[in-house]
N, CA and C atoms as an extended XYZ file, in Angstrom:
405
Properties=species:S:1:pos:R:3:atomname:S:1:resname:S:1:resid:I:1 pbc="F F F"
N        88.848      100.622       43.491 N   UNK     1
C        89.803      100.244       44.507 CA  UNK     1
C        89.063      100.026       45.814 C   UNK     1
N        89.549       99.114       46.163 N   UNK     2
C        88.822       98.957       47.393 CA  UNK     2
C        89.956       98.630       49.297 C   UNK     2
N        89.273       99.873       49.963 N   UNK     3
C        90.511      100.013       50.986 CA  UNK     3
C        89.750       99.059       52.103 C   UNK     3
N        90.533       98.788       53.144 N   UNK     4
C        90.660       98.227       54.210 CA  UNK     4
C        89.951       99.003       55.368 C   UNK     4
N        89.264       98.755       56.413 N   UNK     5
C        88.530       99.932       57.261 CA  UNK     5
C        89.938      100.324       57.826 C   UNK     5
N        90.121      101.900       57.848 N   UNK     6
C        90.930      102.193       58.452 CA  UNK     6
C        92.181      103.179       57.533 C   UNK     6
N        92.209      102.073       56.153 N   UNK     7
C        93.062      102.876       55.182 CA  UNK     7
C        92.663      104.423       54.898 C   UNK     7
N        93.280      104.952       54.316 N   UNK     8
C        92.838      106.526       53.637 CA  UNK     8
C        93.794      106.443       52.500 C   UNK     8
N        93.060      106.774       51.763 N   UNK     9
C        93.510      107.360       50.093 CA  UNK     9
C        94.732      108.614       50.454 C   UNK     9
N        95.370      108.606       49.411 N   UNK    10
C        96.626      109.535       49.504 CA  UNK    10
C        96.128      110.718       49.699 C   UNK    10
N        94.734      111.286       48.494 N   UNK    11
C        94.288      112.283       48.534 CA  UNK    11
C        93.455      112.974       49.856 C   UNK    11
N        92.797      111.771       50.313 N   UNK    12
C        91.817      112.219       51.789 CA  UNK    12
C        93.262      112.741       52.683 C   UNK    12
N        94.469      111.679       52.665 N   UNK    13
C        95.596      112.376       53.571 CA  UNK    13
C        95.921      114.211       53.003 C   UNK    13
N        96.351      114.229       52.381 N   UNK    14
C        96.669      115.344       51.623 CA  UNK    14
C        95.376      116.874       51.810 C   UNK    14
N        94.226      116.143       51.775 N   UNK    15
C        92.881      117.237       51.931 CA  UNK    15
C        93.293      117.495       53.323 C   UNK    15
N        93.310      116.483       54.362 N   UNK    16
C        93.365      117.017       55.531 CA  UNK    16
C        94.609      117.985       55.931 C   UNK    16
N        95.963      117.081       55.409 N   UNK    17
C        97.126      118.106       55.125 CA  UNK    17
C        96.520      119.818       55.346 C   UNK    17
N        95.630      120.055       53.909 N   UNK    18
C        95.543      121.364       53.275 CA  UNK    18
C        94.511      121.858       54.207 C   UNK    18
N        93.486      120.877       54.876 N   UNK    19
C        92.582      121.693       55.962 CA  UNK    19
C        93.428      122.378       57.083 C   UNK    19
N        94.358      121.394       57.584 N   UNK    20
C        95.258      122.036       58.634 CA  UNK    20
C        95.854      123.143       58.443 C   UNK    20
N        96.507      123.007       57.232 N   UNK    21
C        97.123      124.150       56.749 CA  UNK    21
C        96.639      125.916       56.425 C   UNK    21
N        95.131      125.208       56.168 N   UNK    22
C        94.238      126.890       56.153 CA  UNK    22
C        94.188      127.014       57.636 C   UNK    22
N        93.926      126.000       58.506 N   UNK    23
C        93.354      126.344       60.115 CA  UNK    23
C        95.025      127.245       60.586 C   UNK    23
N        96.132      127.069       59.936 N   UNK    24
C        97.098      127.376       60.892 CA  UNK    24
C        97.553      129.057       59.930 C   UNK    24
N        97.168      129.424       58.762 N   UNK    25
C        96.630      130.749       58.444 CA  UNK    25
C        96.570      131.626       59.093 C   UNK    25
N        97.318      132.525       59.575 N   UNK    26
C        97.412      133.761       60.408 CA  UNK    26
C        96.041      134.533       60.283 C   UNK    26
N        95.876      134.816       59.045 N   UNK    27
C        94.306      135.812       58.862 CA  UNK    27
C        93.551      134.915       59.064 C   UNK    27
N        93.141      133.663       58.650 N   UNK    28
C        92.064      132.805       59.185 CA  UNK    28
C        91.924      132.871       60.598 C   UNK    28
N        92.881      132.990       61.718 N   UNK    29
C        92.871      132.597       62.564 CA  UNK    29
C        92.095      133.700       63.368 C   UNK    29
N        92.649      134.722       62.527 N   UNK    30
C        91.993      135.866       63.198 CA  UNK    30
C        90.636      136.040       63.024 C   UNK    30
N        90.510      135.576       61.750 N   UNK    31
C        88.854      135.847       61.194 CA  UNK    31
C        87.903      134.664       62.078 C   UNK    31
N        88.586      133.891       62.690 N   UNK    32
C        87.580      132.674       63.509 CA  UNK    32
C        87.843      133.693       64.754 C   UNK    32
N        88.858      134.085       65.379 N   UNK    33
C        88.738      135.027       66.647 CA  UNK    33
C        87.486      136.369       66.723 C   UNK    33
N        87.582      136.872       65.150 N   UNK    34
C        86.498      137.689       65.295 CA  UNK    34
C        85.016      137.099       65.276 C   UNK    34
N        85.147      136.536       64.671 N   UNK    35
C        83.883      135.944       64.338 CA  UNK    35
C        83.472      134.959       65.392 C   UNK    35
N        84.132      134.466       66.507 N   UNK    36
C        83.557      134.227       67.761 CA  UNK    36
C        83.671      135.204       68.582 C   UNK    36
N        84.294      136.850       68.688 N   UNK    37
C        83.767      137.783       69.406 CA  UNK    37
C        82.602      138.252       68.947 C   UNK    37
N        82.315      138.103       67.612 N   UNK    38
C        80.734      138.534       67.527 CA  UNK    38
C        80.026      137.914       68.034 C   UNK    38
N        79.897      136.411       68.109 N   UNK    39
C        79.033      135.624       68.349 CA  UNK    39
C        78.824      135.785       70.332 C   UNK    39
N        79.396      136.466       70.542 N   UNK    40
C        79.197      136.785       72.057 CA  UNK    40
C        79.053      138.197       72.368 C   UNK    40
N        78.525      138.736       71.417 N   UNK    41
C        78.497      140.199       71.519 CA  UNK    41
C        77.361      140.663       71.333 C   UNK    41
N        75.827      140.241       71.933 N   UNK    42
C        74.609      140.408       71.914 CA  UNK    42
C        74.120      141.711       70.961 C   UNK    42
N        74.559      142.621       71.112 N   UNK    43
C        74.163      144.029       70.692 CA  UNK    43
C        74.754      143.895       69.457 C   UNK    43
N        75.933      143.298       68.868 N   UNK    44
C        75.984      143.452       67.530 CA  UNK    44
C        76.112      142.608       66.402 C   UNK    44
N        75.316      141.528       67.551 N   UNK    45
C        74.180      140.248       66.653 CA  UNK    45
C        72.876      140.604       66.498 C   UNK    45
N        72.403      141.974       67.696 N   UNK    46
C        70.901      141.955       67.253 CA  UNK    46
C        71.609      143.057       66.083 C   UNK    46
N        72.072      144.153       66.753 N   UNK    47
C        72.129      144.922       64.744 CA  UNK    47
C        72.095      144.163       63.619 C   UNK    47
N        73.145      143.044       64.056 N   UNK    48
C        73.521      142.425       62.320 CA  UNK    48
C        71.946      141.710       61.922 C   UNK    48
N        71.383      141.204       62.673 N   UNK    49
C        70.192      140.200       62.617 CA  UNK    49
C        69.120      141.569       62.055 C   UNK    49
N        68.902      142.598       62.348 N   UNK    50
C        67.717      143.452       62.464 CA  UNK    50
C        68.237      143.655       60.749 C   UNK    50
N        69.404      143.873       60.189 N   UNK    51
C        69.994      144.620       59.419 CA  UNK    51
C        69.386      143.543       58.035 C   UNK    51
N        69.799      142.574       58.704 N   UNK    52
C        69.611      141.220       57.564 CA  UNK    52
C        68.162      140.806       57.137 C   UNK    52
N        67.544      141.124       58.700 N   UNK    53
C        65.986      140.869       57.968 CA  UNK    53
C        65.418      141.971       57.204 C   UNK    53
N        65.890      143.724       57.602 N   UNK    54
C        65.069      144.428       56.881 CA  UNK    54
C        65.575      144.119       55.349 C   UNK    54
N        66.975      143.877       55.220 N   UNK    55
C        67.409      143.616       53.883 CA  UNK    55
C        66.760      142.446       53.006 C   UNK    55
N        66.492      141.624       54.084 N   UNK    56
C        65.418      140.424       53.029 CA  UNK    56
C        64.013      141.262       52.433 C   UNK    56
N        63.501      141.899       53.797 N   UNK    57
C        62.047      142.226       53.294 CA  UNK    57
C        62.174      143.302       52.364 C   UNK    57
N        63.393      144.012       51.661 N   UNK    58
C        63.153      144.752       51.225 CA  UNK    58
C        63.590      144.106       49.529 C   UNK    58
N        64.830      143.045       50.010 N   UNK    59
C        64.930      141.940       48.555 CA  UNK    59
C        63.564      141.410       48.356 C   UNK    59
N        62.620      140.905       48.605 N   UNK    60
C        61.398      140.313       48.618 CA  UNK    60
C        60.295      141.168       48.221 C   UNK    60
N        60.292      142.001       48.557 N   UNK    61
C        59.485      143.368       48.106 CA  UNK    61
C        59.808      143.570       46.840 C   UNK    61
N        61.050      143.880       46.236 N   UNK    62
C        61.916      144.354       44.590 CA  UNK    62
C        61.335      143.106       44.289 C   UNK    62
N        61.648      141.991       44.407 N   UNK    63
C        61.303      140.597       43.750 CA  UNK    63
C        60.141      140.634       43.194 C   UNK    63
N        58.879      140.839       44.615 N   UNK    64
C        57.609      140.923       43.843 CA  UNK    64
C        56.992      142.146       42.655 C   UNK    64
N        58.040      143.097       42.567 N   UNK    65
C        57.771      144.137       41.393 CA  UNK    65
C        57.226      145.278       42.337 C   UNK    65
N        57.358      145.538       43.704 N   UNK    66
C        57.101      146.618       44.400 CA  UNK    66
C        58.171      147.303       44.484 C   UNK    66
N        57.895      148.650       44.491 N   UNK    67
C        58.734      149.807       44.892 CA  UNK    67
C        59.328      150.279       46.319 C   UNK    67
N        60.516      150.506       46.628 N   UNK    68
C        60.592      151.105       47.952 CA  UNK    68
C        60.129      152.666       48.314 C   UNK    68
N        60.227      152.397       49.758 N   UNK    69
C        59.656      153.905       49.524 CA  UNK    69
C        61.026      154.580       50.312 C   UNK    69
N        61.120      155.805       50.301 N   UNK    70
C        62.121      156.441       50.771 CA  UNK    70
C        62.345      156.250       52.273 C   UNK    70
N        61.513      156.257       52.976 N   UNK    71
C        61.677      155.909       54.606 CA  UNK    71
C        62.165      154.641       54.828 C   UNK    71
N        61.957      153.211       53.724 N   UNK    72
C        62.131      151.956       54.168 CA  UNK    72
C        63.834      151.890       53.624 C   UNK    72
N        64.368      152.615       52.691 N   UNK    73
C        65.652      152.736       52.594 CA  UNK    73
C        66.760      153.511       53.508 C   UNK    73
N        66.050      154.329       53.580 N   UNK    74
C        66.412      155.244       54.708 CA  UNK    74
C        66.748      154.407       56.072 C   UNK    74
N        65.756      153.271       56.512 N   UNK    75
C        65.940      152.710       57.533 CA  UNK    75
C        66.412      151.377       57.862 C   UNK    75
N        67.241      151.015       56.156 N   UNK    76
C        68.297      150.275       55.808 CA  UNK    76
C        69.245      150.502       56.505 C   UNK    76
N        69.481      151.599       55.589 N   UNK    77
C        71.000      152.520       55.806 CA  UNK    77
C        71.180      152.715       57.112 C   UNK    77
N        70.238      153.398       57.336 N   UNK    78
C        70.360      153.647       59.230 CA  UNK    78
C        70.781      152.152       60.034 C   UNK    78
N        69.953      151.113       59.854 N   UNK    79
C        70.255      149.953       60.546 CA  UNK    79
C        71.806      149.611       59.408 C   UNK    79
N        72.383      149.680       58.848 N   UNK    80
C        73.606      149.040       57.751 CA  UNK    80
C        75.015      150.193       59.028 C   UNK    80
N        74.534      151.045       58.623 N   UNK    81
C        75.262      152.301       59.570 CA  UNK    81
C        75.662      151.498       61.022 C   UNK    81
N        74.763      151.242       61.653 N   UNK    82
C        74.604      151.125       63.050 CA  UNK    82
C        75.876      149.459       62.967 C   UNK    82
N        75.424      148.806       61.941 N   UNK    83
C        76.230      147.324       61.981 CA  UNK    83
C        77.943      147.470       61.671 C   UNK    83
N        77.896      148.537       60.943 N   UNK    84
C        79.123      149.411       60.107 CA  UNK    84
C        79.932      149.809       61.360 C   UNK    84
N        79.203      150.636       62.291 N   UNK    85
C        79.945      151.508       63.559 CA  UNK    85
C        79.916      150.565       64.876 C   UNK    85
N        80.017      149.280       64.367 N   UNK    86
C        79.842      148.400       65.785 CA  UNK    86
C        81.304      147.389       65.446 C   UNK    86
N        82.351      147.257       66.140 N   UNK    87
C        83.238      146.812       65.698 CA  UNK    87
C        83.434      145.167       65.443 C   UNK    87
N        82.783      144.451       66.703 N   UNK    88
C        82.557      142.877       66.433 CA  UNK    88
C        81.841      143.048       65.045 C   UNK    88
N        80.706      143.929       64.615 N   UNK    89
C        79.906      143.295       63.429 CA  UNK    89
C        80.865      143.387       62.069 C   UNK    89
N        81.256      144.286       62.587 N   UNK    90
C        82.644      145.185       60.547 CA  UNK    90
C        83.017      143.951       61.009 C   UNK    90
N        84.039      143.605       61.797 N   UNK    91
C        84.875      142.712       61.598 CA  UNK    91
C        84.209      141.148       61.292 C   UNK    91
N        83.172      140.891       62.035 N   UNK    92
C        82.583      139.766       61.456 CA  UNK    92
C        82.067      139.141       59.788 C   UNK    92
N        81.681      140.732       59.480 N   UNK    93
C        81.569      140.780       58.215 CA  UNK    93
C        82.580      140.930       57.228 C   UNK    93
N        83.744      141.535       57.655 N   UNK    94
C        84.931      141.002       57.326 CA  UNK    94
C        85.518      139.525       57.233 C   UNK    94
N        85.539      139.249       58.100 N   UNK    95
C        85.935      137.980       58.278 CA  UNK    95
C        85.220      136.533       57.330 C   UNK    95
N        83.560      137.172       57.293 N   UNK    96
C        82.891      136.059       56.553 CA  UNK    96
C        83.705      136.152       54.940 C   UNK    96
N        83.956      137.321       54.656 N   UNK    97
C        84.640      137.695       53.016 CA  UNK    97
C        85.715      136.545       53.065 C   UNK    97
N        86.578      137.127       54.154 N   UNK    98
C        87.676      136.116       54.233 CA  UNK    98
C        87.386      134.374       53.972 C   UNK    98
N        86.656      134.377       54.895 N   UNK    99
C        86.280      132.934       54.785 CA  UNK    99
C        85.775      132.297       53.287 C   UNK    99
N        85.067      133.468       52.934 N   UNK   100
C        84.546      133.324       51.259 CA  UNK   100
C        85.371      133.061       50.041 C   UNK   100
N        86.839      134.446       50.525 N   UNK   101
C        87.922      134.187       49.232 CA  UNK   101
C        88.312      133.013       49.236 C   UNK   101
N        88.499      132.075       50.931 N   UNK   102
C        89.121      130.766       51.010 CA  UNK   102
C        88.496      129.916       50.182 C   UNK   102
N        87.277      129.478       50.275 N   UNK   103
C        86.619      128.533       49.920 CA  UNK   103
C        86.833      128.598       48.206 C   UNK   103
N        86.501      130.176       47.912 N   UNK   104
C        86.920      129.744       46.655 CA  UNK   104
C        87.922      129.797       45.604 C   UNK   104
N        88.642      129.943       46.435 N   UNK   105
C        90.270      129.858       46.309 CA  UNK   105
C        90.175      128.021       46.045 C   UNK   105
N        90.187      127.334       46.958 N   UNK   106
C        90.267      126.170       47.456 CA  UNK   106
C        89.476      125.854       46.178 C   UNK   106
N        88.217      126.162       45.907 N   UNK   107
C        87.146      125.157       45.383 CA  UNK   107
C        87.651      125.348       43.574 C   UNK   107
N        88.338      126.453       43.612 N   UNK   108
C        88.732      126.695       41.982 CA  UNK   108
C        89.902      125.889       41.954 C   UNK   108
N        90.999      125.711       42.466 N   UNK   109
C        91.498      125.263       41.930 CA  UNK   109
C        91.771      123.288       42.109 C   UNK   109
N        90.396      123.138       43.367 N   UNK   110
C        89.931      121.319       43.172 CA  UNK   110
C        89.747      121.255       41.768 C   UNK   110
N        88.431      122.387       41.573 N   UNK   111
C        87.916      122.352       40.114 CA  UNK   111
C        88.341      122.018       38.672 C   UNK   111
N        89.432      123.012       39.300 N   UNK   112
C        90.537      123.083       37.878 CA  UNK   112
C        91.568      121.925       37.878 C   UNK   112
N        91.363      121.533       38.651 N   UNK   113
C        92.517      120.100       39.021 CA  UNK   113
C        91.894      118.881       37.999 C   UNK   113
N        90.722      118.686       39.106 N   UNK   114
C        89.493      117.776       38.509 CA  UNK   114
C        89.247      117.980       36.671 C   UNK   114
N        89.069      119.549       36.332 N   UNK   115
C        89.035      119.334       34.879 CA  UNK   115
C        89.840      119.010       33.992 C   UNK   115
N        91.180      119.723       34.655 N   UNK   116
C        92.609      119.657       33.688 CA  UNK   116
C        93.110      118.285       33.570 C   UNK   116
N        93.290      117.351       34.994 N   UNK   117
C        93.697      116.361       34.971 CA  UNK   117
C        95.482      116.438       35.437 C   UNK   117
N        95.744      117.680       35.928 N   UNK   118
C        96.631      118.291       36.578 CA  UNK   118
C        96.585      119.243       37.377 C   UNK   118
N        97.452      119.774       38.021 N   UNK   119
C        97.405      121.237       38.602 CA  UNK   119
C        97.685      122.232       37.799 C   UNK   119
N        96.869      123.124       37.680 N   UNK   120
C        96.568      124.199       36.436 CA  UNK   120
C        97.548      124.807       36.912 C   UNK   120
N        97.920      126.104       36.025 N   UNK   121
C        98.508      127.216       36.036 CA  UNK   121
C        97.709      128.434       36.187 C   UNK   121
N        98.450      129.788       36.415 N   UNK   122
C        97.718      130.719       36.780 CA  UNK   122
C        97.174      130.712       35.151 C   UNK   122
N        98.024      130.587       34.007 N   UNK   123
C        97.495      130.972       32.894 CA  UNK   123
C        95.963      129.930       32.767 C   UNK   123
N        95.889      128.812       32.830 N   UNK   124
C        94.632      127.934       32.811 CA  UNK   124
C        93.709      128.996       33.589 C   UNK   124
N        94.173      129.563       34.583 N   UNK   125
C        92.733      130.553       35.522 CA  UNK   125
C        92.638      131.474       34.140 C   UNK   125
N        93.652      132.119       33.807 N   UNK   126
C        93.382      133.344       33.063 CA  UNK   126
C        92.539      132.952       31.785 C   UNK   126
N        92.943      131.739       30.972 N   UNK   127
C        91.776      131.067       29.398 CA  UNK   127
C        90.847      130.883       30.226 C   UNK   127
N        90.108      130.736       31.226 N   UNK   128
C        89.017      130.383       31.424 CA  UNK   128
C        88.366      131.863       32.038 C   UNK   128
N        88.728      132.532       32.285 N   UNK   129
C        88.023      133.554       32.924 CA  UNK   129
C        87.761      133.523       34.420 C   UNK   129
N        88.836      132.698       34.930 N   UNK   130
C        88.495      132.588       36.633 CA  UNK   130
C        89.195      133.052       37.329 C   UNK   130
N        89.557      133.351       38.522 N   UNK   131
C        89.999      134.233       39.767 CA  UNK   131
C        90.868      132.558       40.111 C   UNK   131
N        91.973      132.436       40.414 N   UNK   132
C        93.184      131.130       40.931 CA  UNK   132
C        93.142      131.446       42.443 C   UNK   132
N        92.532      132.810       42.599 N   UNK   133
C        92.327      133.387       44.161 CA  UNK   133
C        93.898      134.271       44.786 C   UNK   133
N        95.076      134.132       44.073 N   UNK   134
C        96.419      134.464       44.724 CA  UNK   134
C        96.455      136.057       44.347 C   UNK   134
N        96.719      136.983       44.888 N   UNK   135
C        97.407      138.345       44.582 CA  UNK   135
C        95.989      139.097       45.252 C   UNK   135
């Protein structure tokens, strides 16, 4: 098919429909409010940042077949603690979950659309072994 500059497919109308529709989401809305108070909250971007790199170097370390040692876990936890008791960071990290169930909420059931050749049912989530994302 070929559109006109300017036309939009029923479906591009309809996607945007459903983008609006997550943006106007009460908990989304909140989870973008938190998640731009973190982003202005210096002290519990450096926790989250300090927290994330020791957690790489210590994923990267297991990877290469090295052992931790008790002090470098220890000073996980301690930095995980510190991100835990800082309220922009919980909630940021909250909020990213949120953002996570959306997407794949959203992306399972494009998926399942795209495979079925309809809009599935919760039972189609359940024969396949997938999460439909609702409850």
């Amino acid at each position: 098919m070929t559109y006109i500059i300017g036309e939009t497919a029923t479906y591009e109308e309809k996607t945007r429909d459903l983008c609006e529709a997550i943006l106007e989401d009460p908990k989304l809305k909140a989870a973008f409010a938190d998640i731009e108070s973190f982003l202005a909250n210096d002290i519990a971007k450096d926790a989250f940042s300090a927290m994330q790199q020791k957690g790489e170097e210590l994923q990267a370390k297991q990877q290469a077949g090295m052992e931790l040692t008790a002090g470098e876990v220890e000073e996980f936890n301690k930095l995980r603690e510190g991100v835990e008791s800082n309220q922009e960071a919980r909630a940021f990290l909250e909020a990213q979950e949120q953002m996570h169930q959306v997407q794949t909420t959203v992306n399972s059931w494009v998926g399942m659309t795209m495979e079925l050749g309809r809009v599935p049912t919760e039972e189609d989530f359940k024969a396949s072994g997938e999460s439909c994302g609702t409850g």
